[in-house]
N, CA, C and O atoms as a GROMACS GRO file, in nm:
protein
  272
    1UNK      N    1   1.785 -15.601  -0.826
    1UNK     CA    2   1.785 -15.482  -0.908
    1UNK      C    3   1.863 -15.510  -1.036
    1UNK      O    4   1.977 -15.556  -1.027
    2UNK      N    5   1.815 -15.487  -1.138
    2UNK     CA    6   1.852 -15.539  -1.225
    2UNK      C    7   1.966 -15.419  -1.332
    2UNK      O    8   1.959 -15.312  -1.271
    3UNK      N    9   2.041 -15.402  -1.432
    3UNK     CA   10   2.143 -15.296  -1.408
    3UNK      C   11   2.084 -15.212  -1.501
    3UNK      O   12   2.114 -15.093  -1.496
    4UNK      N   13   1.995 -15.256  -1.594
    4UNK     CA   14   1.938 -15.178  -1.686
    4UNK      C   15   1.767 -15.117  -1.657
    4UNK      O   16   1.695 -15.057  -1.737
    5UNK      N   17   1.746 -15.147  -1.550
    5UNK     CA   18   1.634 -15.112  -1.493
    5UNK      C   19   1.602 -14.944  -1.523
    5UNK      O   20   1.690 -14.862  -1.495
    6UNK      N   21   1.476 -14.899  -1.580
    6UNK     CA   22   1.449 -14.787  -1.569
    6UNK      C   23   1.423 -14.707  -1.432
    6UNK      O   24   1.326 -14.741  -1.364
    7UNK      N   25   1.502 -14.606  -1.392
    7UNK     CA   26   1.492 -14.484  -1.321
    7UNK      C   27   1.428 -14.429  -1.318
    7UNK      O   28   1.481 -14.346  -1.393
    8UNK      N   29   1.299 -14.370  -1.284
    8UNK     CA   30   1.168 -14.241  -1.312
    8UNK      C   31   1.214 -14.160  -1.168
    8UNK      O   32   1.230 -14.195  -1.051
    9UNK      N   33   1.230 -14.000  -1.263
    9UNK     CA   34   1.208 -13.881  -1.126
    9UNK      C   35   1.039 -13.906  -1.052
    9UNK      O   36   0.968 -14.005  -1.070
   10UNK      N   37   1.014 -13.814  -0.988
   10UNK     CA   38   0.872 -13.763  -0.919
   10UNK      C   39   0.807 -13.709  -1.034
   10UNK      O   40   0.705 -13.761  -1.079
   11UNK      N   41   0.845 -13.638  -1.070
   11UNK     CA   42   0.761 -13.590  -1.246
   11UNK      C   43   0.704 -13.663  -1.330
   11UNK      O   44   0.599 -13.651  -1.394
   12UNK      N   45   0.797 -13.754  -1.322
   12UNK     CA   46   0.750 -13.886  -1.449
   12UNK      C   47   0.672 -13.970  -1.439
   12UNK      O   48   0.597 -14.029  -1.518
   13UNK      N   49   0.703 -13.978  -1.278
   13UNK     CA   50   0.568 -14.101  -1.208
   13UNK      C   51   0.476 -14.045  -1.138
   13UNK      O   52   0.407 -14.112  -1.061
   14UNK      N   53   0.459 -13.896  -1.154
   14UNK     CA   54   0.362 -13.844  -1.130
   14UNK      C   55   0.259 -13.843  -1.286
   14UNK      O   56   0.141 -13.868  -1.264
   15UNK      N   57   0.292 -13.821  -1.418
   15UNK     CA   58   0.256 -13.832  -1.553
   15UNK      C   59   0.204 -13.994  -1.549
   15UNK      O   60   0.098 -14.041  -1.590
   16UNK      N   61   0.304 -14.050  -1.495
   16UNK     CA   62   0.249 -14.204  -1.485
   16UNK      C   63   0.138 -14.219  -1.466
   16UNK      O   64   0.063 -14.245  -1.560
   17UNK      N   65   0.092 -14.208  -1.335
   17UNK     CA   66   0.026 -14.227  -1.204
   17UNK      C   67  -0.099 -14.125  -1.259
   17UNK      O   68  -0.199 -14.174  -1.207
   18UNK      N   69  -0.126 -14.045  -1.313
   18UNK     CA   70  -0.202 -13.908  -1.337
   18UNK      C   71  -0.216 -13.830  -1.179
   18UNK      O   72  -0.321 -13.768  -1.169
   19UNK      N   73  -0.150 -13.826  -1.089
   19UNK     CA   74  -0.167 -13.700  -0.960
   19UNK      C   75  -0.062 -13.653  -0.973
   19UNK      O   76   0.017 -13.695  -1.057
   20UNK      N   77  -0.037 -13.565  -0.901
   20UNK     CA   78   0.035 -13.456  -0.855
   20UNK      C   79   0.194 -13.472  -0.820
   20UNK      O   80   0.219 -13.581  -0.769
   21UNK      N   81   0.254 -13.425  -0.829
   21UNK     CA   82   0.421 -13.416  -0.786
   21UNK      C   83   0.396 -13.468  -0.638
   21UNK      O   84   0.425 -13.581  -0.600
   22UNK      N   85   0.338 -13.371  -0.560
   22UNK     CA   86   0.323 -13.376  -0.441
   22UNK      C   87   0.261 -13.462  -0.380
   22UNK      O   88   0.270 -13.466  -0.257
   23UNK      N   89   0.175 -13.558  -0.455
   23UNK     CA   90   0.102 -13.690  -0.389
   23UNK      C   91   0.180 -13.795  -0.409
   23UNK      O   92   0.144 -13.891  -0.341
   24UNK      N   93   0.297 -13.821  -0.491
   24UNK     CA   94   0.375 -13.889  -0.513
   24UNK      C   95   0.488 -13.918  -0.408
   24UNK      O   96   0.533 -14.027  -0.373
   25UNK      N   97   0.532 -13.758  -0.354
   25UNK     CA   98   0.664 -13.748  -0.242
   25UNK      C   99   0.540 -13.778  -0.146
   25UNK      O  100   0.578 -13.862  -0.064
   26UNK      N  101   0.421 -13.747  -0.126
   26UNK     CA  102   0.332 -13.806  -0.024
   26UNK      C  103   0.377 -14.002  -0.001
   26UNK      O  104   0.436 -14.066   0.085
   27UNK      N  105   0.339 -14.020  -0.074
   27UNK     CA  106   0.354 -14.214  -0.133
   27UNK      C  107   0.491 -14.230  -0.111
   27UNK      O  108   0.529 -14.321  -0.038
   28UNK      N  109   0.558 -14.165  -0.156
   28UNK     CA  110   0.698 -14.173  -0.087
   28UNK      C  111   0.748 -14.211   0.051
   28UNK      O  112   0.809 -14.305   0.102
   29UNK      N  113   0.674 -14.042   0.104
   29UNK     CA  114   0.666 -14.063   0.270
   29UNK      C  115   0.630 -14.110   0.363
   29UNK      O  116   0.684 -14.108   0.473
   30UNK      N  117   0.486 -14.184   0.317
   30UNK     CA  118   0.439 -14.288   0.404
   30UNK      C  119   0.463 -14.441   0.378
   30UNK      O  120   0.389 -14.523   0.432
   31UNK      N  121   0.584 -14.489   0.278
   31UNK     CA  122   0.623 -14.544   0.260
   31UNK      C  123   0.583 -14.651   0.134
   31UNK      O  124   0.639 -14.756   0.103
   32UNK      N  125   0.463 -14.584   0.073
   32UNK     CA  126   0.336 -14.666  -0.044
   32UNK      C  127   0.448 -14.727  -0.134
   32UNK      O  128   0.484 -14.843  -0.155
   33UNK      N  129   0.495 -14.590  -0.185
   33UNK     CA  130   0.630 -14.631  -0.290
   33UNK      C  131   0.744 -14.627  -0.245
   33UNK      O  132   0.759 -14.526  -0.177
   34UNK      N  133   0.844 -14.698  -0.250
   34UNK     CA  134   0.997 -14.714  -0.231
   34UNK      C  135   1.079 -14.640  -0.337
   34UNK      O  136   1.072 -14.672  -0.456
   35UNK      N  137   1.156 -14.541  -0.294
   35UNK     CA  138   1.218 -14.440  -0.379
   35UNK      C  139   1.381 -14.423  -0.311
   35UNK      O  140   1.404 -14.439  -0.191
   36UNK      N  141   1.487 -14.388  -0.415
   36UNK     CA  142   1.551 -14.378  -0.363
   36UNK      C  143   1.639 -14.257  -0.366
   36UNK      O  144   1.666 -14.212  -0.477
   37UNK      N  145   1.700 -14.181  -0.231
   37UNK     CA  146   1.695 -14.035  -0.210
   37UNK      C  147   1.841 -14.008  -0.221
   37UNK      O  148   1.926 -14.061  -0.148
   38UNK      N  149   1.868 -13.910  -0.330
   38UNK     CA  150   2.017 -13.887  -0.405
   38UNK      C  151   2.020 -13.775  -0.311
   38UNK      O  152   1.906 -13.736  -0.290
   39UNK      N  153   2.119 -13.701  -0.240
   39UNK     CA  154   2.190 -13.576  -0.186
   39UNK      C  155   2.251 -13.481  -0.251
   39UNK      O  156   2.374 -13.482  -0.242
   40UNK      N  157   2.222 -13.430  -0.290
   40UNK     CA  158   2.328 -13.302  -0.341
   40UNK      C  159   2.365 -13.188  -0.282
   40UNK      O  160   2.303 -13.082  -0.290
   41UNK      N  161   2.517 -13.216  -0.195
   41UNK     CA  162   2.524 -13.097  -0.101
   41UNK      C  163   2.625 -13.048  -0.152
   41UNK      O  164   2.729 -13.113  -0.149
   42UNK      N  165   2.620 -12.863  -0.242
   42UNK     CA  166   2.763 -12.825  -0.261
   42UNK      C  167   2.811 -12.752  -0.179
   42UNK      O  168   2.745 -12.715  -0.082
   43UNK      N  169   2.934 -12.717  -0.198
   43UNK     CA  170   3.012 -12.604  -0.098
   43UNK      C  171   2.962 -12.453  -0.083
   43UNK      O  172   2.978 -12.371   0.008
   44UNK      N  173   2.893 -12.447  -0.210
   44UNK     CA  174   2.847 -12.267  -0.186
   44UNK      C  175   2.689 -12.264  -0.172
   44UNK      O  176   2.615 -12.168  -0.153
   45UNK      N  177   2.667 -12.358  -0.183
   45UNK     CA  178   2.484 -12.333  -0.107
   45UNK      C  179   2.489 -12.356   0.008
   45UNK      O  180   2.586 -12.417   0.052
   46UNK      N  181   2.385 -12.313   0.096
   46UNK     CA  182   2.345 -12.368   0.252
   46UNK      C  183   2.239 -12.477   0.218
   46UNK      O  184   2.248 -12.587   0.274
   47UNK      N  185   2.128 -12.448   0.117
   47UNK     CA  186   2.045 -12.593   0.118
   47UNK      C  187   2.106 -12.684   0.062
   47UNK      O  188   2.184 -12.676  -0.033
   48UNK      N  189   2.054 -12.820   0.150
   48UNK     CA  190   2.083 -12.938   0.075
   48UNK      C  191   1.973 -13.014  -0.005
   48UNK      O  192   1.863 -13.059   0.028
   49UNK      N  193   2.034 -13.011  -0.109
   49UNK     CA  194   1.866 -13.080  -0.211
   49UNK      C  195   1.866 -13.238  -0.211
   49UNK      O  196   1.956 -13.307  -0.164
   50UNK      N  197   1.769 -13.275  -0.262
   50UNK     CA  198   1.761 -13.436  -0.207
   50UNK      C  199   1.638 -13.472  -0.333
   50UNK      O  200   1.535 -13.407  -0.352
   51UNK      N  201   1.686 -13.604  -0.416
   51UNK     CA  202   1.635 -13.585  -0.545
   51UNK      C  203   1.588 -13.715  -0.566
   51UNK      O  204   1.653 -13.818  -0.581
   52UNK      N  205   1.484 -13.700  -0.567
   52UNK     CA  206   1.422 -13.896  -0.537
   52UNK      C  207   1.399 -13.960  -0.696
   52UNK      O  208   1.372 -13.901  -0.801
   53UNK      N  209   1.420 -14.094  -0.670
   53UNK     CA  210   1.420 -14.161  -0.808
   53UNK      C  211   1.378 -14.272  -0.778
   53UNK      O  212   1.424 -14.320  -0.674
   54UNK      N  213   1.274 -14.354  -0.859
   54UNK     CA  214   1.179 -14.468  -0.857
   54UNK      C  215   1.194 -14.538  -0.965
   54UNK      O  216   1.183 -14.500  -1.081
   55UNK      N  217   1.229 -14.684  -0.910
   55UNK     CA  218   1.221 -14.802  -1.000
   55UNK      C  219   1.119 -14.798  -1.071
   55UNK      O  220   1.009 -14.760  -1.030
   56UNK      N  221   1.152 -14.849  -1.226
   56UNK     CA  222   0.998 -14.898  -1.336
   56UNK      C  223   0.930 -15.010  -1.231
   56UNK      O  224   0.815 -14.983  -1.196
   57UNK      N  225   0.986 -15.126  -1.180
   57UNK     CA  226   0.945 -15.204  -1.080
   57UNK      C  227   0.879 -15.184  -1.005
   57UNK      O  228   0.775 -15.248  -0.987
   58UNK      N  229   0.922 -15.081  -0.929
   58UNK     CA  230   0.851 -15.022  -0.842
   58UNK      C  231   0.683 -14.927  -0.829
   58UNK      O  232   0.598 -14.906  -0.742
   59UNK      N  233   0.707 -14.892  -0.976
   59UNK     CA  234   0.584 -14.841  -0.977
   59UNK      C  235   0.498 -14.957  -1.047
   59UNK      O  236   0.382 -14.969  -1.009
   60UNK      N  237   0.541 -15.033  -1.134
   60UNK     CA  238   0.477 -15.122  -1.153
   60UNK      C  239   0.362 -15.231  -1.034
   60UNK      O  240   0.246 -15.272  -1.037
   61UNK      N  241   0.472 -15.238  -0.947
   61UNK     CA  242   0.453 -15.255  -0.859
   61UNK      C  243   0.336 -15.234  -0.794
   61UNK      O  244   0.244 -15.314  -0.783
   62UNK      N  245   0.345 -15.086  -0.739
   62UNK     CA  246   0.258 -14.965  -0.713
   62UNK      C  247   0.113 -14.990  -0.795
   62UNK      O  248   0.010 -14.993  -0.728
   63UNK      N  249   0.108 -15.007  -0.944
   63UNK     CA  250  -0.004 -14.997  -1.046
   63UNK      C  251  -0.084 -15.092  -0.979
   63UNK      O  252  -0.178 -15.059  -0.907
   64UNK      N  253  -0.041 -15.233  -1.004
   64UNK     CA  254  -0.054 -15.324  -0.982
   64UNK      C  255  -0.150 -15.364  -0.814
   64UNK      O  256  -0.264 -15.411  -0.812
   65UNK      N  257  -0.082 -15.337  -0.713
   65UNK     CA  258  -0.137 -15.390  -0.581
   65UNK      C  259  -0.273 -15.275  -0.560
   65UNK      O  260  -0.381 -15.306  -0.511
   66UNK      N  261  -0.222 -15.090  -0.630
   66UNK     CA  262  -0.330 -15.052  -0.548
   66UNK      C  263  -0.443 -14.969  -0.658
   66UNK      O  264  -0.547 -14.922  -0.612
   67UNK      N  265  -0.410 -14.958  -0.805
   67UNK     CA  266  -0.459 -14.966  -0.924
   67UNK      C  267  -0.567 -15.059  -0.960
   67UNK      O  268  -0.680 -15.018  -0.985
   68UNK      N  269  -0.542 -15.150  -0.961
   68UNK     CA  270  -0.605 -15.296  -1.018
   68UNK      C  271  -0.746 -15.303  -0.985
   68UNK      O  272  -0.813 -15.402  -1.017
   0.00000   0.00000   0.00000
């Protein structure tokens, strides 16, 4: 991992990708794309949010094996 590597939310690599927010955390979940899942738990909420972020690599990646 390299230190200057670009970060993309689900939004961005959904704009990437042209589908959906939700086909993306799909690719996520069945493991297509490798993402990695930030926590944000404060003291005065009960939910805990969970905020995924994807390597440029990674989607490159992604373009690449199932794009092509």
């Amino acid at each position: 991992m390299d230190a200057n590597e670009k970060w993309y939310s689900v939004k961005e690599v959904s704009a990437i990708l042209g589908c959906s927010v939700d086909m993306v955390r799909r690719l996520v979940q069945r493991g297509k794309l490798k993402a990695v899942r930030l926590s944000v738990n404060t003291s005065k909420r009960i939910r805990r949010y969970v905020t995924l972020r994807i390597s440029s690599l990674e989607v490159a990646r992604f373009l690449r094996d199932n794009l092509a």
